[in-house]
C-alpha positions as CSV (number, residue, x, y, z in Angstrom):
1,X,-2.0,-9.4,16.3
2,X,-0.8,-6.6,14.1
3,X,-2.7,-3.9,13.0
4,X,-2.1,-2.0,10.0
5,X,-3.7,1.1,8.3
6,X,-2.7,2.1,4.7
7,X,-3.5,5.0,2.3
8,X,-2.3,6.2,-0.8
9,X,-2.2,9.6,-2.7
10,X,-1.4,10.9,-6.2
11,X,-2.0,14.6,-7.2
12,X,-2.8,14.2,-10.6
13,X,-3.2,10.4,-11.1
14,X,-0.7,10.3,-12.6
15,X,1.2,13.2,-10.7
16,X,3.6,13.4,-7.2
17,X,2.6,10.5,-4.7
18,X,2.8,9.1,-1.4
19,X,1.9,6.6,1.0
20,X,1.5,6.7,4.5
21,X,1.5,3.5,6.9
22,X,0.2,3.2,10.7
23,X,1.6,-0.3,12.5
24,X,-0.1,-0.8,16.0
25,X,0.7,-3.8,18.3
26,X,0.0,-3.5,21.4
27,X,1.1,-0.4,22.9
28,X,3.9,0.2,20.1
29,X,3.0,2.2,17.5
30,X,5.1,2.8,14.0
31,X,4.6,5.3,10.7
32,X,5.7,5.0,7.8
33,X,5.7,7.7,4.4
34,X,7.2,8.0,1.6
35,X,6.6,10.0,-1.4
36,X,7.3,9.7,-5.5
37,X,7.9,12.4,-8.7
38,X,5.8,10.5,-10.8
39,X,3.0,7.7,-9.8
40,X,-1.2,6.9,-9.5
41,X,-3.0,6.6,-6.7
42,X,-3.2,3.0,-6.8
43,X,0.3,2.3,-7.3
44,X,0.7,3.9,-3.8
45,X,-2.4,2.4,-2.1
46,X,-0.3,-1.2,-2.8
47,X,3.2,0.4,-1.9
48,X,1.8,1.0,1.5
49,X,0.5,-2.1,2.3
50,X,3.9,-3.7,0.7
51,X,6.2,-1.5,2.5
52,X,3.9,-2.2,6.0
53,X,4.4,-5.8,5.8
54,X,8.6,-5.6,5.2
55,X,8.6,-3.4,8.3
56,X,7.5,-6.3,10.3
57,X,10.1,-7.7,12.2
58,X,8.3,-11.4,13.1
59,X,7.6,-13.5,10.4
60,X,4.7,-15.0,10.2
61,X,2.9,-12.5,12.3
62,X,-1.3,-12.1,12.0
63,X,-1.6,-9.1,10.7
64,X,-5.1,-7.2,10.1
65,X,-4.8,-4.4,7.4
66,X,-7.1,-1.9,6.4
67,X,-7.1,0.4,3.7
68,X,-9.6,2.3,1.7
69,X,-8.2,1.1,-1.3
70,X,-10.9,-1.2,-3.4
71,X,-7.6,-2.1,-5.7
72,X,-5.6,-3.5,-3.4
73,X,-8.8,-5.3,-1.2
74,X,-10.5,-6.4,-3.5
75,X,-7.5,-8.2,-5.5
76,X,-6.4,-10.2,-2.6
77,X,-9.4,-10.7,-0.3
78,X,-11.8,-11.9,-4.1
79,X,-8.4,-13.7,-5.4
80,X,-7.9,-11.9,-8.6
81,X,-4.2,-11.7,-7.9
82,X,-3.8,-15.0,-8.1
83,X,-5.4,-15.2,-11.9
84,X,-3.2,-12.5,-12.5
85,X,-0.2,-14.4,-11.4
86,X,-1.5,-17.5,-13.6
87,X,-1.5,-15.4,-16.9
88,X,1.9,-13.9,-15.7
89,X,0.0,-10.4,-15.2
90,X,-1.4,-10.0,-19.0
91,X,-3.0,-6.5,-19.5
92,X,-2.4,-5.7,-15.8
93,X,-1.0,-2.7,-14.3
94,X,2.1,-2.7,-11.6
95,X,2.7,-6.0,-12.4
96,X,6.5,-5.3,-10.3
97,X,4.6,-4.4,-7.1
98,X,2.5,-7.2,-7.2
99,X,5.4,-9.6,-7.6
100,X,7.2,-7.7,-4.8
101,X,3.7,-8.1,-2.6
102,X,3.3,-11.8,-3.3
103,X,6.1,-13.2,-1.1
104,X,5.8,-10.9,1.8
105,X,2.3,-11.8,1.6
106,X,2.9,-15.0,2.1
107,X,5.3,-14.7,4.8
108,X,2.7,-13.9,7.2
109,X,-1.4,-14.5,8.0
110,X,-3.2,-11.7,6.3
111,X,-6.8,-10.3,6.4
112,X,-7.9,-7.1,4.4
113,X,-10.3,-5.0,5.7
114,X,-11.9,-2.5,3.2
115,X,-12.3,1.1,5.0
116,X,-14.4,4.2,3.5
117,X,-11.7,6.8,3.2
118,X,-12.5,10.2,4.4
119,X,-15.0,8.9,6.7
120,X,-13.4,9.9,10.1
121,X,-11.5,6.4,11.2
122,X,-9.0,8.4,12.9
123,X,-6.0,5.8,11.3
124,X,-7.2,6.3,8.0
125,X,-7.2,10.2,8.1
126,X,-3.6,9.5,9.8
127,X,-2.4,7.6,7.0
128,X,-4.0,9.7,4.4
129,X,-2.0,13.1,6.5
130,X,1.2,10.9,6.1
131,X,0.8,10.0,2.3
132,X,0.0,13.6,1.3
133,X,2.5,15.1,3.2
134,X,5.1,12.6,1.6
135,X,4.0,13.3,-1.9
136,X,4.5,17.5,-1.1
137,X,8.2,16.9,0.1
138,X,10.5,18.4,-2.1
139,X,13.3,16.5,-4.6
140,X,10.9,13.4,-4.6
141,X,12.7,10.3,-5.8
142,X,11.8,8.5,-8.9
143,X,8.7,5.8,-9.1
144,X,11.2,3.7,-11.4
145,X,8.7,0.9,-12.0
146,X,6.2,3.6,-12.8
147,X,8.6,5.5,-14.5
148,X,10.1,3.3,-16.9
149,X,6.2,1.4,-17.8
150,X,5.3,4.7,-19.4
């Protein structure tokens, strides 16, 4: 069983972002960050969990994910995204992360786990140090699917 912790940060909203990404199995443990010019909050919150499940090397593997992110949760775990996908993402937002997210997805078993953020799990303040950090670098690539939607 994999774990996963994801978080996501935008100064601004829209603003500089970043993610951050903790994989645990067993005793091996992996981060992940990377940060953006121009993106939201919620755009990174689903880039985390995205970019988490490429990095896995065994496909399918059961992996466990929590974020804090009610977006990304929520959308999965109460089957919105799959409504979404049925209306070909009408009125929806990040329409090209979800349709990078749906076959990774489905390339493993997955169960969401909604986490308070700021709440002391140590992960989540880990991945929340990692996405912040990311989004402060300097020359920050371009969000180009955030970029070119606005």
């Amino acid at each position: 069983m994999i774990v996963m912790y994801t978080d996501g940060a935008a100064k601004g909203n829209p603003g500089p972002g970043g993610y951050g990404v903790v994989l645990k199995f067993k005793d091996l443990r992996k981060e992940l960050s990377e940060g953006f010019r121009l993106t939201t909050n919620n755009r990174m919150e689903l880039l985390a969990v995205i970019v988490g499940l490429e990095a896995l090397k065994v496909s399918p593997s059961e992996v466990m994910i929590y974020s804090d992110s009610k977006y990304v949760v929520d959308a999965v775990e109460k089957g919105w995204l799959w409504n979404w996908l049925k209306t070909g993402f009408k009125g929806k937002k990040n329409e090209d992360l979800w349709r990078r997210f749906i076959p990774v997805y489905r390339a493993h078993k997955v169960k969401f786990y909604w986490v308070k953020g700021h709440a002391g799990n140590p992960e989540n303040e880990r991945c929340d140090q990692l996405a912040v950090a990311a989004a402060e670098r300097p020359n920050l690539p371009a969000d180009h699917g955030y970029e070119e939607s606005v």
